[in-house]
C-alpha positions as CSV (number, residue, x, y, z in Angstrom):
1,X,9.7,9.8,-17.1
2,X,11.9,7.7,-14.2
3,X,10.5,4.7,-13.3
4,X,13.8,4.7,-11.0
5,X,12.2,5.7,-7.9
6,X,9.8,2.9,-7.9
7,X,11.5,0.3,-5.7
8,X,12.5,3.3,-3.2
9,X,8.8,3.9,-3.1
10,X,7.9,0.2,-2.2
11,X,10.6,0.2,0.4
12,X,9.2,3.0,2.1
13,X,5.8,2.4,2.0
14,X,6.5,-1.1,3.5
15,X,7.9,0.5,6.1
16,X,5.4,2.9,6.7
17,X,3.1,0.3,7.4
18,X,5.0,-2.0,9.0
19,X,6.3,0.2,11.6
20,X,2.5,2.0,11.8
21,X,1.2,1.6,15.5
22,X,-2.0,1.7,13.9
23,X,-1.2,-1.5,11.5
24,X,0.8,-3.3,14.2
25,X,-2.5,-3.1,16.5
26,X,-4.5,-4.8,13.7
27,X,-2.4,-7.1,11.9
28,X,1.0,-7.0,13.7
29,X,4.1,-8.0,12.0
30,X,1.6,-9.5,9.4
31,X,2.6,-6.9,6.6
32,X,4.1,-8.4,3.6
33,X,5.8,-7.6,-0.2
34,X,4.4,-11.1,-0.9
35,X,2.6,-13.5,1.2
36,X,5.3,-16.5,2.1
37,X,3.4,-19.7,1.0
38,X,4.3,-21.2,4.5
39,X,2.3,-18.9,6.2
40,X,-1.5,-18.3,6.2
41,X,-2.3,-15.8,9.0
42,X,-5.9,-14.9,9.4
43,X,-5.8,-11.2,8.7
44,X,-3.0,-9.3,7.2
45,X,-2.0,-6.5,4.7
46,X,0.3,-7.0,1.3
47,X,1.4,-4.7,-1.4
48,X,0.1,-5.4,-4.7
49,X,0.1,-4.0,-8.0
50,X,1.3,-1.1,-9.7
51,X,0.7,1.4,-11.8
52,X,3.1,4.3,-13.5
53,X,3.1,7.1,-15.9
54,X,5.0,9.7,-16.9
55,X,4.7,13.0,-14.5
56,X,8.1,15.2,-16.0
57,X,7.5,18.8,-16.4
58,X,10.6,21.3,-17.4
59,X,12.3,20.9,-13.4
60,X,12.6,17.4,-14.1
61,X,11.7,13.8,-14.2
62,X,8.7,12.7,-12.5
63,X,6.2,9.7,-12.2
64,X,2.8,9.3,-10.7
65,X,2.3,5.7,-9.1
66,X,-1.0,3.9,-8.6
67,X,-0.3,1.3,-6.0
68,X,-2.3,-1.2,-4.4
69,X,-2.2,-1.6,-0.7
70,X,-4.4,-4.9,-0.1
71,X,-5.9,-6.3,3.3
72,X,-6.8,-10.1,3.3
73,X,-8.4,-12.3,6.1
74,X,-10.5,-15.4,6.6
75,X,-13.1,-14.1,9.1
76,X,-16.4,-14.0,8.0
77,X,-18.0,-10.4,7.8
78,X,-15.7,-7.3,6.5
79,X,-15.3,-5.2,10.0
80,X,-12.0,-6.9,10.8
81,X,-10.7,-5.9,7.6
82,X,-12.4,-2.3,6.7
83,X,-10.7,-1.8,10.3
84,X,-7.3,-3.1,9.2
85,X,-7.5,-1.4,5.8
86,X,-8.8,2.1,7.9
87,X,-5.3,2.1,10.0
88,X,-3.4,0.9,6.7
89,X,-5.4,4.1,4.5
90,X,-4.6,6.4,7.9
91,X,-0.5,4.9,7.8
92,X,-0.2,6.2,3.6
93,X,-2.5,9.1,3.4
94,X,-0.2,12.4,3.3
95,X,2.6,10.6,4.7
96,X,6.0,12.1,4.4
97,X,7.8,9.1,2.9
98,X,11.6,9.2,3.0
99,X,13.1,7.7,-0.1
100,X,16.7,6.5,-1.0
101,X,16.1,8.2,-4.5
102,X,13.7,11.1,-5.7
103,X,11.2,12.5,-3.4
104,X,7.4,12.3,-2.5
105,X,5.6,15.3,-3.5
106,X,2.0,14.1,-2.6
107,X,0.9,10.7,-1.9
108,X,-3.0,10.0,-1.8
109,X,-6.1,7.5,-1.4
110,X,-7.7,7.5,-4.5
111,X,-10.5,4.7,-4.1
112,X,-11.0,0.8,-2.5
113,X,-12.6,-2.3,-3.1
114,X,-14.0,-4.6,-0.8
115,X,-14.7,-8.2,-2.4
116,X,-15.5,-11.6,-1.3
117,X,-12.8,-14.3,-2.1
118,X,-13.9,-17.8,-4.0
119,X,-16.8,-19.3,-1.9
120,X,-14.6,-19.5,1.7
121,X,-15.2,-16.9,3.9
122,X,-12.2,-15.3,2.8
123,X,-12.3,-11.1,2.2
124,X,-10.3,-8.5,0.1
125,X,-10.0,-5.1,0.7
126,X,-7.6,-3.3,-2.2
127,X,-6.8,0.4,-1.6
128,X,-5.6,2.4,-4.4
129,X,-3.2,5.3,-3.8
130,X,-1.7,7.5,-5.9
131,X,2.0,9.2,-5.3
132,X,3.3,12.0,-7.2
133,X,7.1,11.7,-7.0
134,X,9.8,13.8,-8.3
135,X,13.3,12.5,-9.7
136,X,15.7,15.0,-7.8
């Protein structure tokens, strides 16, 4: 297993988002690693968690990553943010990701969530994808 390729991965699935047309028409430049705590825009999208585990087979290393792609805003009702978290699934589905190390060999949506957050009118969308990389 490499768990080498993981911070090339974030890199380029920020900037898949970020530079998204669909993304920038929903949330703008609003797309973050992690939220600055000076800053509390009323919808944007930020990478979350992660999940990896061994994928090597006899050609080489390999990982599959769950990641989390979430989509947060404080308007009441969810369409603002299923619509945001539609571009942001559209942006990472099948994309061909270039990475400074290893290569994406599949990168899916694998499920989402939609919650409310606390008892403000604040929403959560988290979408789950998984990407099947290879170390060479």
């Amino acid at each position: 297993m490499s768990y080498g390729m993981s911070q090339a991965l974030q890199e380029a699935v920020y900037r898949q988002l970020y530079e998204h047309p669909g993304v920038q028409a929903m949330v703008g430049e609003h797309v973050y690693d992690t939220v600055p705590a000076f800053i509390q825009p009323g919808l944007y999208v930020v990478l979350g968690s992660e999940k990896v585990r061994d994928a090597s087979d006899a050609d080489g290393a390999g990982s599959i990553h769950e990641l989390t792609v979430s989509v947060l805003t404080d308007a009441a009702g969810f369409s603002q943010a299923k619509r945001a978290a539609g571009a942001a699934s559209d942006a990472l589905h099948d994309a061909e990701l270039t990475l400074t190390r290893g290569r994406v060999l599949a990168l899916r949506f694998h499920k989402a969530t939609a919650a409310r957050v606390g008892s403000a009118d604040r929403r959560r969308i988290d979408l789950i994808f998984h990407a099947r990389l290879s170390d060479d």
